[in-house]
C-alpha positions in Angstrom: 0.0 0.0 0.0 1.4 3.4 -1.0 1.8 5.6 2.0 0.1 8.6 1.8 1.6 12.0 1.4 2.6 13.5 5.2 2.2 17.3 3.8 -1.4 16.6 2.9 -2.3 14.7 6.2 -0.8 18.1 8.0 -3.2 20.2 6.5 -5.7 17.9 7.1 -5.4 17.8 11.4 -3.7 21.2 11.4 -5.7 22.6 15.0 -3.6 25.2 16.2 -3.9 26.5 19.6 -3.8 30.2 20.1 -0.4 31.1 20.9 0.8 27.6 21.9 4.7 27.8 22.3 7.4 24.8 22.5 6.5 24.3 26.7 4.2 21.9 26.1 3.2 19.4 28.7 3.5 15.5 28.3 1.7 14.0 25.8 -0.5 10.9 26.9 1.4 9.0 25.0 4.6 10.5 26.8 3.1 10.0 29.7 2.5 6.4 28.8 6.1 5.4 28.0 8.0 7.5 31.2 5.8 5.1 33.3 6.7 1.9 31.1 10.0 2.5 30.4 11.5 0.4 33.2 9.1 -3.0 31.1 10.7 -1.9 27.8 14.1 -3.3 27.0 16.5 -0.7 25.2 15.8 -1.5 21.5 12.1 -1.2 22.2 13.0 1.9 24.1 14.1 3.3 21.1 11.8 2.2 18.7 9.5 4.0 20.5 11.3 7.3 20.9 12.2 7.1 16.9 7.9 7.0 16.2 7.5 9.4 18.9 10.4 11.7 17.0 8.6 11.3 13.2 5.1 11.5 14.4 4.4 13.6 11.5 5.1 10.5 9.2 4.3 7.3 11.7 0.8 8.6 12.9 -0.3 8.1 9.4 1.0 4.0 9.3 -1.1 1.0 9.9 0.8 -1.7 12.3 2.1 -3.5 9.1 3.5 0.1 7.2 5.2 1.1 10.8 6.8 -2.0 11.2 7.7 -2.1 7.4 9.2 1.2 7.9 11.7 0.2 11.1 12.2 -3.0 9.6 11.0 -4.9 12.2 7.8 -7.6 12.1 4.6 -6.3 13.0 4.2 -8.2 16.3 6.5 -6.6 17.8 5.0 -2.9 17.1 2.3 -4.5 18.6 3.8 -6.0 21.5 5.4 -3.0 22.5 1.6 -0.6 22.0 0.6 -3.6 24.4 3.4 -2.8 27.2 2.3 0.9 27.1 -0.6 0.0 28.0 -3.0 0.2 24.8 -5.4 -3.0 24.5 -5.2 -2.0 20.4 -2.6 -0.6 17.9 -5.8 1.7 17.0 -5.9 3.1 20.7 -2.3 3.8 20.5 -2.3 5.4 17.0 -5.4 7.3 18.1 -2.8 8.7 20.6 0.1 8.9 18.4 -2.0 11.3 16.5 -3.0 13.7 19.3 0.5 14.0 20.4 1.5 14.7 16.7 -0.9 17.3 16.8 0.1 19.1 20.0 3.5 19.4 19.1 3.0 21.1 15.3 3.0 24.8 15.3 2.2 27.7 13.4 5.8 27.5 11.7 5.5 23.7 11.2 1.9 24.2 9.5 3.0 27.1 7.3 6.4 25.4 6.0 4.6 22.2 5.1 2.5 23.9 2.9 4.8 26.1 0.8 6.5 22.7 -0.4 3.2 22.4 -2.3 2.9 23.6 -5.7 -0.1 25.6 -5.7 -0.4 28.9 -6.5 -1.4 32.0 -4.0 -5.2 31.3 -5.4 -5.3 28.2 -4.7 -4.4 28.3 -1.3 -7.0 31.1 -0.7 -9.3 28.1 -2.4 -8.1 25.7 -0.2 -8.6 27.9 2.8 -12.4 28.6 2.1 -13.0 24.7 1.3 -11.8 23.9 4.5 -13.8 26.6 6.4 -16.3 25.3 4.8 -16.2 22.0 5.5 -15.8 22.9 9.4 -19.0 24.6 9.0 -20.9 21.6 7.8 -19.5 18.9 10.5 -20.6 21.9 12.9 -24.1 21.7 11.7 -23.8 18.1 11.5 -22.5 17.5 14.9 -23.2 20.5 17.2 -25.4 19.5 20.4 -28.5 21.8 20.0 -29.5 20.8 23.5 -26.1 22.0 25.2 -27.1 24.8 23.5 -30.2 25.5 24.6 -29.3 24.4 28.1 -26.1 26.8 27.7 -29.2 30.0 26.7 -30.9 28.9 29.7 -28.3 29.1 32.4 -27.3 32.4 31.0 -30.6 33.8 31.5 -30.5 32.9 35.3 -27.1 34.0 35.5 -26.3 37.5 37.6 -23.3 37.7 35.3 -21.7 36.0 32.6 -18.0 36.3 32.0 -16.3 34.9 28.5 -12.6 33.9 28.9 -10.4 33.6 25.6 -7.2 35.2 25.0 -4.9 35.5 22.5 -6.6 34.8 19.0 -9.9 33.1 20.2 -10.4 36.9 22.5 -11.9 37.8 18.7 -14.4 35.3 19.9 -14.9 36.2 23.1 -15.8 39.3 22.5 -18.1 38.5 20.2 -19.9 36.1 22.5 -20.1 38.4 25.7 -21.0 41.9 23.3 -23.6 39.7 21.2 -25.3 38.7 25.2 -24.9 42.6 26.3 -27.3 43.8 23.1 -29.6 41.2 24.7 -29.8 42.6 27.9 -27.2 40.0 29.9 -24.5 41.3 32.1 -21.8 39.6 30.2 -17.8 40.6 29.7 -14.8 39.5 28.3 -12.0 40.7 30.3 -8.8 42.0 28.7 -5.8 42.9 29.9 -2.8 41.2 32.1 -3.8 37.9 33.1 -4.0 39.6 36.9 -7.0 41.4 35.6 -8.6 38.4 34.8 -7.8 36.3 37.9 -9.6 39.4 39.9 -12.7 39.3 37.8 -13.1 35.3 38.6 -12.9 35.7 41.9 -15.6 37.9 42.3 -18.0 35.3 40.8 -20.5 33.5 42.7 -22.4 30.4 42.0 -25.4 32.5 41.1 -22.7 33.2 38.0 -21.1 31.5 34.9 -17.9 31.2 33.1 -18.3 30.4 29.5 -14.3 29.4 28.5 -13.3 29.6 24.9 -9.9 28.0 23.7 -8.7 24.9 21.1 -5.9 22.4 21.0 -3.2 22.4 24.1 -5.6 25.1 25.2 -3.8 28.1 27.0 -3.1 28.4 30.6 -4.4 31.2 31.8 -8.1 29.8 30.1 -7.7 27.0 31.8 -6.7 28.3 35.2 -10.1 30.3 35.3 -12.0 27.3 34.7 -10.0 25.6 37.3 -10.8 28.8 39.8 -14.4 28.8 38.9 -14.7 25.2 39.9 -12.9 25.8 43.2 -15.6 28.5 43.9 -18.5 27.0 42.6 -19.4 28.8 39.9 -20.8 26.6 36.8 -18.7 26.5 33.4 -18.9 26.0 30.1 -16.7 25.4 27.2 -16.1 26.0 23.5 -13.5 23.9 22.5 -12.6 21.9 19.3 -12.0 18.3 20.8 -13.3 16.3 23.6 -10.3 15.3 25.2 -8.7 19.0 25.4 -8.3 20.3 29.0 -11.6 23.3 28.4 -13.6 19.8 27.7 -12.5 17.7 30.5 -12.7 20.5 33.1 -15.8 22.4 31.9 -19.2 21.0 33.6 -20.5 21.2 29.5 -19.2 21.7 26.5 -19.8 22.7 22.8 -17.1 21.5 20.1 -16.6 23.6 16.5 -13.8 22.6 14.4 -10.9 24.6 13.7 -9.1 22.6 11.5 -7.3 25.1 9.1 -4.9 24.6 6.0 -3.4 28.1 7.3 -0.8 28.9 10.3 -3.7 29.5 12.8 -6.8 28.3 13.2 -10.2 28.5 11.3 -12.9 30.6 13.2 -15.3 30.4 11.0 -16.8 27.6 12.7 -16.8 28.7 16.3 -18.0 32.0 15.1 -21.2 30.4 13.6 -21.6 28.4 16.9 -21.8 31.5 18.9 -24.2 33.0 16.6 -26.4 30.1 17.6 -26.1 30.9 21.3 -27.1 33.9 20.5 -30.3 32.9 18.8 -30.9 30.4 21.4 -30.9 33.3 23.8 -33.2 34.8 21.4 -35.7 32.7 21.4 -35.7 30.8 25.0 -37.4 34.4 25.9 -39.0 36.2 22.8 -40.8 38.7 24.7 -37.8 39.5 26.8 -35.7 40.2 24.0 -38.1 42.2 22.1 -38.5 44.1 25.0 -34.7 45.0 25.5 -33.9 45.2 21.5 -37.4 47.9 21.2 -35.2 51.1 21.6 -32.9 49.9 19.1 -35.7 49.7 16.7 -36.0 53.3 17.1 -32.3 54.1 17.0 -32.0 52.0 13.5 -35.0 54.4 12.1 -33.8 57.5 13.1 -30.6 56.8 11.5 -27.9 58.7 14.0 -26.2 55.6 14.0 -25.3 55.2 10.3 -23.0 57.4 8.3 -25.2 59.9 5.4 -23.7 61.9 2.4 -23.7 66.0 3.5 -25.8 67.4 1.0 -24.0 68.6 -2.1 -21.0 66.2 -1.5 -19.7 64.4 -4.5 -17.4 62.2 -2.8 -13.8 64.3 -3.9 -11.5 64.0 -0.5 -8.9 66.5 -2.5 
């Protein structure tokens, strides 16, 4: 079986965190051969550590095409996924994938696509096929009840406070100004990360923490869920993958894709899924927000708020 082509497969799992730098932490698989590396002999030692090193090729390989590759039989690939603790070679490459995602970069993502020959056209066309294709596996997959429940607790909320820095702050913003036009005491804090750790302490249980962030995830997004937690206060996620620390740490979560062909991430998708918390919102109280959108009504007819020609002008800035 021909292998297939490792610069294409980039591009296809490309999910770069915002602002993820070479600290990462251990990988599960990492984590998995520290612990079993006193039950691996030294040649399977370094078998390992070789797949572990060209995870951009070896994630990609059935058991028989790995072990073809390190000339070695296909038991004992097998053999040694079975002393780190996976009961399949599909568990481990499921694994061998996520670690080969968490370690590419914005540099890594960008180099592997210049070696392809396609013009500056087509990789705006590639771009937008991609975005669209995140768009429909969101509509395929999204949870519409998580997101009505998600509409629902932010009604009861006293406040609402949207973490997401770096990139996915575009998004946060979004969220919290989209919930202030509603009539929901909502904020995205900006600033030092200080700033942030002072507005989650002040929230209660009668609060909630909505916590926006993909891949690795960053720290300081994660710490506030972690704080929130400690202090009670419900949370909710927007994250692209169910394993990701804003999934397993969130008491619910929404996942958008963000796979992107580019060197950062694809919002397109997330953006779309907080327009749909913004309908649910909407709509789980129609008189309310007719109520609280009415002077806008007015504002939008009176036209103050859009830009109009002085009479006489013919456009000529000389």
């Amino acid at each position: 079986m021909k292998r297939p082509n490792s610069q294409k497969k980039i591009q296809g799992i490309s999910e770069i965190s915002e602002g993820r730098n070479g600290n990462a932490s251990p990988s599960a698989l990492e984590t998995r051969f520290t612990e079993a590396r006193p039950q691996l002999n030294p040649r399977r030692q370094r078998l390992v550590r070789a797949i572990l090193d060209s995870a951009d090729e070896t994630c990609f390989l059935s058991s028989r095409e790995m072990a073809k590759r390190f000339h070695i039989d296909a038991t004992t690939i097998l053999r040694t996924t079975q002393v780190l603790g996976y009961g399949s070679f599909a568990d481990f490459a499921a694994d061998l994938r996520q670690h080969f995602v968490s370690r590419i970069n914005p540099y890594t993502v960008l180099k592997a696509a210049t070696r392809e020959k396609r013009s500056v056209g087509d990789h705006i066309d590639h771009s937008l096929e991609k975005a669209i294709d995140n768009l429909n596996v969101l509509k395929s997959d999204l949870d519409r009840q998580t997101v009505i429940m998600l509409a629902k607790l932010i009604k009861r909320s006293r406040r609402v406070i949207v973490v997401g820095s770096d990139f996915a702050s575009s998004l946060s913003y979004y969220l919290a100004y989209g919930l202030l036009a509603l009539g929901f005491d909502a904020e995205a804090p900006i600033g030092s990360s200080g700033n942030l750790q002072y507005k989650v302490e002040l929230l209660t249980p009668k609060d909630l923490l909505i916590a926006i962030s993909f891949g690795q995830c960053l720290r300081d997004t994660v710490e506030s869920v972690l704080r929130a937690k400690k202090q009670n206060v419900p949370t909710c996620g927007i994250t692209d993958n169910s394993t990701s620390p804003i999934a397993r740490y969130c008491d619910a979560h929404l996942i958008t894709p963000v796979v992107s062909p580019s060197f950062l991430n694809s919002y397109v998708a997330p953006m779309a899924a907080i327009s749909a918390i913004h309908v649910a919102c909407a709509h789980i109280d129609p008189r309310r927000s007719l109520n609280r959108l009415r002077p806008t009504d007015r504002e939008y007819a009176a036209g103050h708020r859009w830009y109009r020609e002085p009479k006489g002008f013919n456009g000529d800035v000389s």
